[in-house]
N, C-alpha and C positions, 0 to 999 in steps of 0.2 A: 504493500500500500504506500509507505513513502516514496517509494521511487516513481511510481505513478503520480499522487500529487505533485511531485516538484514535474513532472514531465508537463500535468496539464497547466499550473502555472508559470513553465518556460514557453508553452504555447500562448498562452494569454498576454505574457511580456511581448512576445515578436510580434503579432498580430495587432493588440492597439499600437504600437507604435511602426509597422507594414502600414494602417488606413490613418494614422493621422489624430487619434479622437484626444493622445495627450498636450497635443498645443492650445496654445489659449485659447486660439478662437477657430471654430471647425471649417473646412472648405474657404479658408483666408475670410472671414469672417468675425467679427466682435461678438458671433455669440457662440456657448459653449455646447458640449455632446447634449446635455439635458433641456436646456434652451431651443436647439433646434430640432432634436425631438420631440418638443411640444408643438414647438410649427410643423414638423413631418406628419401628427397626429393628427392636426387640425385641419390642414389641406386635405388629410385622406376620409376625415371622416364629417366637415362641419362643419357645422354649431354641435356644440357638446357642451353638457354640465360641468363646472369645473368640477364634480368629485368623479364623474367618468374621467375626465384625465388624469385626474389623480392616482384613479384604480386603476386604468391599463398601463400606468411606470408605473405605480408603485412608487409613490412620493410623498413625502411628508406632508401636510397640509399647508405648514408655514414655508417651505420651500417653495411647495407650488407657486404659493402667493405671490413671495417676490420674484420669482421669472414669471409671473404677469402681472406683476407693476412694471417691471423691466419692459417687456414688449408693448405693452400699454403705452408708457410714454414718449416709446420708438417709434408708436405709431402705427406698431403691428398686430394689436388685437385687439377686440372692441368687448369688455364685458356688459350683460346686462340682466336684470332676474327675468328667468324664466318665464314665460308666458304657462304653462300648467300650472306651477307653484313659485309664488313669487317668493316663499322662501329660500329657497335654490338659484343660483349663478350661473349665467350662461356662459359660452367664450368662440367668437368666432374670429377667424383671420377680417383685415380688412382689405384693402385693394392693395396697399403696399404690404400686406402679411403677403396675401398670395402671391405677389410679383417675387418677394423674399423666397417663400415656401420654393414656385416654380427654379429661381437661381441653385438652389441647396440642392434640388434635386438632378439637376444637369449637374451641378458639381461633384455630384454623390456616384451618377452614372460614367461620369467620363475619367474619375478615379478608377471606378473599377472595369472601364475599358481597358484603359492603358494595363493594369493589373493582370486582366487576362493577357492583352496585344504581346505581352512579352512570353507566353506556353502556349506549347504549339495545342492544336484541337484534340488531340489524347487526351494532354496532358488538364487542357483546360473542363473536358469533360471528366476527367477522377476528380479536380479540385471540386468542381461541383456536386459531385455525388457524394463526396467526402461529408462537404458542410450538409448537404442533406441530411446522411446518415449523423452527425453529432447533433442536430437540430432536433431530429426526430427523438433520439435517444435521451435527451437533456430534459426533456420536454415531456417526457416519460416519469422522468424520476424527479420532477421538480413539481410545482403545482399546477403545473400546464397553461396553455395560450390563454391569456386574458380578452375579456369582452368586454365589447359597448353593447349602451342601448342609445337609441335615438329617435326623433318624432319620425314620419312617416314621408317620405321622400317623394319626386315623380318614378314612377315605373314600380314603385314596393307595393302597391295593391296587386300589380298583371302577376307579381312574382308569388304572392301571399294563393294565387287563385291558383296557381299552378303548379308548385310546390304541395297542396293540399291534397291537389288532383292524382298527383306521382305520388306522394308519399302513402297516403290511405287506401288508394289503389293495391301499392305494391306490398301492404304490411297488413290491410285489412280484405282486399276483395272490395272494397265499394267501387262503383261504376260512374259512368257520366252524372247521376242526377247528383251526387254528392259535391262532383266538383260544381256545376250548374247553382247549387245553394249556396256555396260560399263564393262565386260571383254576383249573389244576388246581395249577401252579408256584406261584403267588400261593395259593390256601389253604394249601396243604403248607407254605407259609414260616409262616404261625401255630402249625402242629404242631412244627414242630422247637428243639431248647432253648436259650431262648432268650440265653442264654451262648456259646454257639457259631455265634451265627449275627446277622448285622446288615445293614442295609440304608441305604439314601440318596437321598433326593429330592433332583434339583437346583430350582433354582427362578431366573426372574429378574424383579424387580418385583413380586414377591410371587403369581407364577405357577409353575405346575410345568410343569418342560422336559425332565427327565429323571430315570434313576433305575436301579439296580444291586441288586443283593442277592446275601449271600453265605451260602452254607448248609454244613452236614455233608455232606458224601458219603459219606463212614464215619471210622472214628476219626480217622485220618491226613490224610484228602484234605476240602477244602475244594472248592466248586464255584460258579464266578458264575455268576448265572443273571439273567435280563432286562433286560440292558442297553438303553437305548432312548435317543436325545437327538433331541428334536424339530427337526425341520427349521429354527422360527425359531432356534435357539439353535447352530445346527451351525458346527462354524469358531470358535467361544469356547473350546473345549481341556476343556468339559465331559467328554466321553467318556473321555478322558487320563484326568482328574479321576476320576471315579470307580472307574476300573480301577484307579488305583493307591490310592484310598481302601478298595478290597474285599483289595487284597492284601496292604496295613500290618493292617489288621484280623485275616486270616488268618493272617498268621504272628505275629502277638500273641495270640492265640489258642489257638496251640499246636500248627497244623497243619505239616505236612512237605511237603504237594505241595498245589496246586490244578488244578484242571480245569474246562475248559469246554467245551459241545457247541455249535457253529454247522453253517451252511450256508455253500459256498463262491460264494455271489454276495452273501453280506452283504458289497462289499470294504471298504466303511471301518471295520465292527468289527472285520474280519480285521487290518488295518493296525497298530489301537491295540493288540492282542492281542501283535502281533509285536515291535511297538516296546515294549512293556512286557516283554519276555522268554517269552513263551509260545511253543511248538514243537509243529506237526503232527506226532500219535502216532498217529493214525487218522482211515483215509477208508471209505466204501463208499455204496453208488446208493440215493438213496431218490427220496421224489415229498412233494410238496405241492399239494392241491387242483387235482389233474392236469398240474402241472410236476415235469418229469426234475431231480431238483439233487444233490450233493452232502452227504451229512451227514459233518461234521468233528470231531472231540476232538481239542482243543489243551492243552497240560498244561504245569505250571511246577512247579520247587523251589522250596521258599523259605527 
């Protein structure tokens, strides 16, 4: 085991200082590795809450802060409270964040052309399977790839309806009318107002893995509707996550109860429902694309 630790820590010495990250300021720049990782973050994924950027590095709170005062009065990012909860902090690039974000990134690429330009195509394809294989492996035994959540984009509803359609298809047997219902759930979410009602894409690596929406039922009752977490991302506490993101929202909101309608062989949405405080209020027989199942309303105070 020593001799290995010091092996993976001579790697770690050659490698930041092979890309650069130990100079003051990154790709000949005044801002540091952490710095412009938060502008890397922000171009890739937004407007994001400052405690999403918090949670995907993994930063102190009070660090955060001051690298966005810093960018703040550089110019580079505009905060503001949240339109869901104005208890909560926004943070998006401005026109010179992303002129900044886009230079860091040509910088970032053309470092690691010239890196490759100098092994030949063998050699350049082992180094990349290499960092694959240690990425995959690290990532294994550490707490694995962190996530965002975010409000609801152009194109996240065609993905929300089709995703639904593939996934339940291939895991449960349901057919066209299933997916056909939750294009009907997913438009009716642009009709309803939109103060009352919010939504959340998870994402990780700057991919979508899941996603929640929470609507009016009538004045009182709030109702979550499309839960979904993709198979790669299942076991990361995503599903948790946005149940309890649709339920902070609803009783901020103004609602008294929430509800939701499932099927009783979804078991792992049933689980997070139950662990969140939700309670079986109604059962009776339905079918889906020719299977016998279950339909459920589970309901909460809040």
């Amino acid at each position: 085991m020593p001799d290995r630790v010091a092996a993976v820590r001579a790697f770690s010495r050659f490698y930041t200082e092979l890309i650069g990250v130990l100079q003051a300021g990154l790709h000949e720049t005044p801002y540091s590795l952490t710095e412009c990782r938060v502008i890397f973050e922000l171009g890739r994924y937004g407007q994001m809450e400052v405690g999403e950027v918090r949670r995907l590095l993994d930063l102190d709170a009070g660090y955060l802060s001051r690298i966005l005062n810093r960018l703040e009065s550089d110019g580079l990012v505009r905060r503001e409270r949240s339109a869901v909860d104005a208890r909560r902090q926004t943070v998006v690039l401005t026109d010179d964040g992303r002129s900044t974000c886009a230079m860091l990134e040509e910088r970032a690429d053309s470092q690691v052309r010239d890196l490759l330009a100098g092994l030949a195509e063998e050699d350049q394809e082992r180094l990349v399977s290499a960092m694959t294989l240690i990425r995959g492996l690290l990532q294994k035994s550490s707490k694995g790839a962190a996530y965002v959540l975010r409000p609801p984009r152009a194109g996240d509803l065609g993905w929300v309806v089709h995703r639904h359609g593939v996934l339940y298809s291939r895991e449960y047997g349901w057919g066209p009318g299933f997916e056909a219902e939750v294009a009907r759930v997913a438009a009716a979410y642009l009709d309803h107002d939109s103060a009352r009602k919010a939504g959340w894409i998870a994402e990780v690596d700057g991919k979508r893995v899941g996603c929640v929406f929470c609507v009016p039922r009538d004045p009182e009752t709030a109702q979550l509707r499309l839960l979904l977490v993709e198979p790669s991302a299942r076991g990361m506490g995503i599903g948790r996550r946005l149940v309890e993101e649709c339920l902070r929202f609803a009783a901020d909101a103004g609602y008294r109860r929430i509800m939701l309608w499932t099927r009783d062989d979804l078991v792992s949405a049933r689980r997070i429902y139950k662990e969140a405080g939700f309670t079986l209020s109604e059962q009776h027989e339905g079918e889906e694309s020719g299977h016998k199942l279950t339909e459920e309303i589970w309901t909460r105070d809040l």
